[in-house]
N, C-alpha and C positions, 0 to 999 in steps of 0.2 A: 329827326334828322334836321338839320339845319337848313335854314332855304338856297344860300348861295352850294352847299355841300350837295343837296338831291339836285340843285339845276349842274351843276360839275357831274355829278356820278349819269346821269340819267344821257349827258350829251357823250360821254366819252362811251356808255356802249350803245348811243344810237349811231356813233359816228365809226365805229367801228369794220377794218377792211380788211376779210372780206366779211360783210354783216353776218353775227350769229344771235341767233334768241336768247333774250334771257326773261327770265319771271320776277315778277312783281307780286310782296306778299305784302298784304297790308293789315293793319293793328286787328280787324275783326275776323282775321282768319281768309279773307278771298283773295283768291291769287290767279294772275295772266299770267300769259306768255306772249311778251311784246314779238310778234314774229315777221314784223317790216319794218325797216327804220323810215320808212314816212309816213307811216302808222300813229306815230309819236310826234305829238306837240309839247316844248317845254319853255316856261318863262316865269322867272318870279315865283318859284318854289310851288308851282301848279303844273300839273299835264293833263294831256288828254291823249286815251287812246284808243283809237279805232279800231276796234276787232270784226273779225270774221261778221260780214251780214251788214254791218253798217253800225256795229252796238259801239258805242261811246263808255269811256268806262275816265272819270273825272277822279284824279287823287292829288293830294299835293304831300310837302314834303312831311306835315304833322302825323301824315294818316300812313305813312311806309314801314313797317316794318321787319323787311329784308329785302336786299334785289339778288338773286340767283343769277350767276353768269361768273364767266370768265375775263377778270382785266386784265391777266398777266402779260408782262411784255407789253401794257399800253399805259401811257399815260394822262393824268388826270389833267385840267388844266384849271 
């Protein structure tokens, strides 16, 4: 994925009202579910996201292989 395209995809469903989860599956098969939008740090085709317990989990946009979620009705920008 593109880096300006995952920091667009990534902000339009952490900005998303009212917030709903969505998963993140990446190229070696592991996959989250981002389940707080301030969970989520995104900048320059890097995130990081803070799960359950304090685990950090570091992807950018080379290593994304699907994001599960619903955009419908929102747009990208």
């Amino acid at each position: 994925m593109e880096a300006r395209n995952f920091d667009r995809t990534m902000m339009a469903f952490r900005r998303r009202v009212p917030y709903r989860s969505f998963s993140v599956v990446l190229v070696n098969g592991d996959r989250f579910e981002v389940d707080h939008h301030d969970a989520l740090v995104v900048r320059d085709g890097v995130a990081v996201f803070v799960g359950p317990g304090g685990v950090p989990v570091l992807f950018d946009h080379e290593g994304v292989a699907q994001v599960i979620g619903d955009l419908k009705g929102e747009t990208v920008e």
